[in-house]
GURO-859469 format. One record per residue: y, x negated, z negated of N, C-alpha, C in turn. Coordinates in steps of 0.02 Angstrom, whole numbers, plus 50000, padded with zeros to 5 digits. Layout:
residues N
    n_Y    n_X    n_Z   ca_Y   ca_X   ca_Z    c_Y    c_X    c_Z
      Y      X      Z      Y      X      Z      Y      X      Z
...
//
This chain:
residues 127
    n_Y    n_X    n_Z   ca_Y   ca_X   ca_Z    c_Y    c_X    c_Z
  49883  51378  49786  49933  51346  49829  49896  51319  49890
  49931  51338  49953  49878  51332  50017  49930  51255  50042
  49874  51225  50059  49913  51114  50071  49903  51132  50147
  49989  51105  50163  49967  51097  50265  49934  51052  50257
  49896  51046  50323  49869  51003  50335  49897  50960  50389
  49880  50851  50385  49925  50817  50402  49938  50808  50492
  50012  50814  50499  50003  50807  50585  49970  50743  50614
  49933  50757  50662  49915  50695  50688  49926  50642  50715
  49997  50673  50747  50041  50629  50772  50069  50574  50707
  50089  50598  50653  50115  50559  50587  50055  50525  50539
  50005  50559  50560  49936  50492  50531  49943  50441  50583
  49929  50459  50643  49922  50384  50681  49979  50336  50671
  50047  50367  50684  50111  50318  50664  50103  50278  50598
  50079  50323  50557  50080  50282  50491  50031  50216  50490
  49951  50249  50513  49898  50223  50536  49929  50166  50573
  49975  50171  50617  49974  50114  50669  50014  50047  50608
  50051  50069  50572  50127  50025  50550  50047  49978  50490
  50010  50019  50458  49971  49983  50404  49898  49947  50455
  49915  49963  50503  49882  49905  50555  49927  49839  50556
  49978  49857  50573  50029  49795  50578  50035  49773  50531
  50024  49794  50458  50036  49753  50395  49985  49720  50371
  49911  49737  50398  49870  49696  50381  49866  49651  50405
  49874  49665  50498  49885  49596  50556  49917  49549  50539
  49987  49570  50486  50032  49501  50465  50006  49461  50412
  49973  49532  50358  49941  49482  50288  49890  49434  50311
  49839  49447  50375  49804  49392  50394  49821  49337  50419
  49866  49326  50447  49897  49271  50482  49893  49203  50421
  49870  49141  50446  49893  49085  50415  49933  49067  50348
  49997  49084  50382  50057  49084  50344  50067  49147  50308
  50035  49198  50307  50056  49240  50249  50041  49230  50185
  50081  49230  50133  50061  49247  50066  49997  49238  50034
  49962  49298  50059  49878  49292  50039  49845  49223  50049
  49860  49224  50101  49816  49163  50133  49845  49083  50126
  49911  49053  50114  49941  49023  50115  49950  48995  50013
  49931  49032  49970  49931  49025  49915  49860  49047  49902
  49825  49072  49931  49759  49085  49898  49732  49152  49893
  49688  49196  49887  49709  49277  49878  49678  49285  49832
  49635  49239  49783  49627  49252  49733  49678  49255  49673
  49734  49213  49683  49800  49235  49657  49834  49297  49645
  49804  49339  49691  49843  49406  49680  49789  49475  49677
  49818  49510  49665  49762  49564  49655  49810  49627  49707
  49761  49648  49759  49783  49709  49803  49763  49787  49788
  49804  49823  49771  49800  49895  49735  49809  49926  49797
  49793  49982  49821  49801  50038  49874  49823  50060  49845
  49896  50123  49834  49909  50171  49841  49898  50207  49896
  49870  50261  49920  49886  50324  49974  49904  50366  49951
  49965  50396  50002  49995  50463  49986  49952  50537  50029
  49912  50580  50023  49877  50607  50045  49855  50680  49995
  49789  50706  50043  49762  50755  50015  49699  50750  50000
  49668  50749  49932  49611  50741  49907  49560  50781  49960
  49566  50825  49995  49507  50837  50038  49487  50835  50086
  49540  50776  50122  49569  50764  50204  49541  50681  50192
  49551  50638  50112  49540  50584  50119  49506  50549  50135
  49473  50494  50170  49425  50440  50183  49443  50369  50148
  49429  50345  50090  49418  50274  50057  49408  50232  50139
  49359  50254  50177  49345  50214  50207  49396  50213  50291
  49445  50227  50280  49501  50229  50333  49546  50181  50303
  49544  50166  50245  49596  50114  50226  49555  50055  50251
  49612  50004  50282  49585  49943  50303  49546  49888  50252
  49496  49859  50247  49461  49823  50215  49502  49780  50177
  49562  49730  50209  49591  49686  50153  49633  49745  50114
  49638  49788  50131  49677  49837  50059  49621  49875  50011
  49571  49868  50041  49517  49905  49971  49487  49867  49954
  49496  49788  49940  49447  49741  49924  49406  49776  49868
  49393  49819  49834  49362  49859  49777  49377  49939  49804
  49334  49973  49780  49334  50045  49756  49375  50066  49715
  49370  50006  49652  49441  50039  49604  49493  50027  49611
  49517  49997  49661  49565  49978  49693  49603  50011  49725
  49586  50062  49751  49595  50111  49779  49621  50176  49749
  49684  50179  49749  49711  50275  49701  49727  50313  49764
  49732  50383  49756  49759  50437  49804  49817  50481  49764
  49899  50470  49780  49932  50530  49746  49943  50578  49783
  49894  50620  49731  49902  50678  49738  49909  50741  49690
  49905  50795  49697  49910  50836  49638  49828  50837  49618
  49852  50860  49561  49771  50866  49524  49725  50936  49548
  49645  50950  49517  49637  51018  49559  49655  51069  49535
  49698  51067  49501  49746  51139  49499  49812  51147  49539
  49806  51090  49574  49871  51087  49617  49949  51107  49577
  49960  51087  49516  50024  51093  49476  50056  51041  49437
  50013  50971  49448  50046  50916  49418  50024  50870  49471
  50051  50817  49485  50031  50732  49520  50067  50755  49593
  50050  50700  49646  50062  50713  49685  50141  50676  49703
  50178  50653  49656  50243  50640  49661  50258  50570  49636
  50201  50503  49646  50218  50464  49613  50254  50435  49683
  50247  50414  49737  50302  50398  49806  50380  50414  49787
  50403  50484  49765  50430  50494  49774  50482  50473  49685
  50441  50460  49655  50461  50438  49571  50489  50368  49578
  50421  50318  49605  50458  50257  49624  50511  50252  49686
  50530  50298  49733  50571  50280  49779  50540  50253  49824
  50495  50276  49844  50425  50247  49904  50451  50295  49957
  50460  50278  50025  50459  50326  50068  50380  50330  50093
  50358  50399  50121  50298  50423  50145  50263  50396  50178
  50320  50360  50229  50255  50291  50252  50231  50241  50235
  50250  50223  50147  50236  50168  50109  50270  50147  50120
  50231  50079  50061  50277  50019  50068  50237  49958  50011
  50269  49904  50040  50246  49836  49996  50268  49852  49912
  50229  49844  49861  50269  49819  49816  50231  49766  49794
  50281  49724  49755  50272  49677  49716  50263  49673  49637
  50240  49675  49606  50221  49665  49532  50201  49624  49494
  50238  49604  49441  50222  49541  49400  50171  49549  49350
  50123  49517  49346  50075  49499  49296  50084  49553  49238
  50156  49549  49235  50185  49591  49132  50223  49670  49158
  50184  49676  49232  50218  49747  49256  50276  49758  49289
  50318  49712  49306  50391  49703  49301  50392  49744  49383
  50423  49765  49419  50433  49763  49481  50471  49720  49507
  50459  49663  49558  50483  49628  49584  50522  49625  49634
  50497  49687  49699  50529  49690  49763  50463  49748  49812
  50508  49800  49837  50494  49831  49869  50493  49833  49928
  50472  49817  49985  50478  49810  50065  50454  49847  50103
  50468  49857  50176  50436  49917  50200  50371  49883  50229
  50324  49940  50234  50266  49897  50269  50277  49867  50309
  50326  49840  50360  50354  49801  50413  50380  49723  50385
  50399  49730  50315  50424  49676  50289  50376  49620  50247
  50314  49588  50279  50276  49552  50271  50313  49497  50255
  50340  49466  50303  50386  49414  50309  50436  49432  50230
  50457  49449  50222  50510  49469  50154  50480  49448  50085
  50406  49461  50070  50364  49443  50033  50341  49373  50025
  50351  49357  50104  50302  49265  50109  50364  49223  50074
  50439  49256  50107  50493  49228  50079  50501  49216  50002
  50489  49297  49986  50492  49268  49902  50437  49235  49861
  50391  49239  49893  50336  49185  49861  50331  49121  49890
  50396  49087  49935  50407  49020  49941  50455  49006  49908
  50470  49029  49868  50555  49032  49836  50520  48994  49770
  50465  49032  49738  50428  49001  49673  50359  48954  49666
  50320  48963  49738  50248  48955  49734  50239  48890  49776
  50199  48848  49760  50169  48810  49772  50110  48811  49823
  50087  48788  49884  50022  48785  49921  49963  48747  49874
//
């Protein structure tokens, strides 16, 4: 199975929006920073191609670890994976999720919806 390869124009867009989502997680008042960030634990998903990928293109507060870091994609036989975005209802340019301690899904946002997140963790959390 021959994989296009990704337009460039739609890496940078994407590239640009998970610029903007880190710019917000740093701010003061976000979440991370406003409750602590040892409170939470940050998982990367990327949606991509195992031979196009760079670990090191994801922005630093999203790979705080190596294992932190997954890529869906298909496996190297190219006939299974690849479809977990589209299982949870993730659109391609990502997105926030939220997850409880016991797995639960909490709330899904688009990478634009920083603010949506700080909201629901003022709803329960304490400074």
């Amino acid at each position: 199975m021959r994989r296009r390869r990704t337009d460039s124009k739609e890496v940078a867009r994407k590239t640009q929006k998970v610029e903007g989502l880190v710019k917000s997680l740093e701010q003061p008042d976000s979440f991370l920073n406003k409750y602590s960030r040892e409170r939470f634990d940050i998982i990367t998903i990327s949606k991509g191609n195992k031979l196009e990928f760079d670990y090191h293109e994801i922005p630093q507060l999203l790979r705080p670890h190596w294992s932190m870091v997954f890529l869906d994609d298909t496996d190297v036989s190219g006939t299974i994976g690849g479809e977990g975005y589209a299982y949870y209802g993730i659109p391609d340019e990502g997105a926030l999720v939220v997850v409880r301690p016991n797995g639960y899904i909490t709330m899904i946002a688009p990478l634009d919806g920083a603010d949506e997140i700080n909201k629901y963790f003022a709803g329960f959390m304490n400074a």
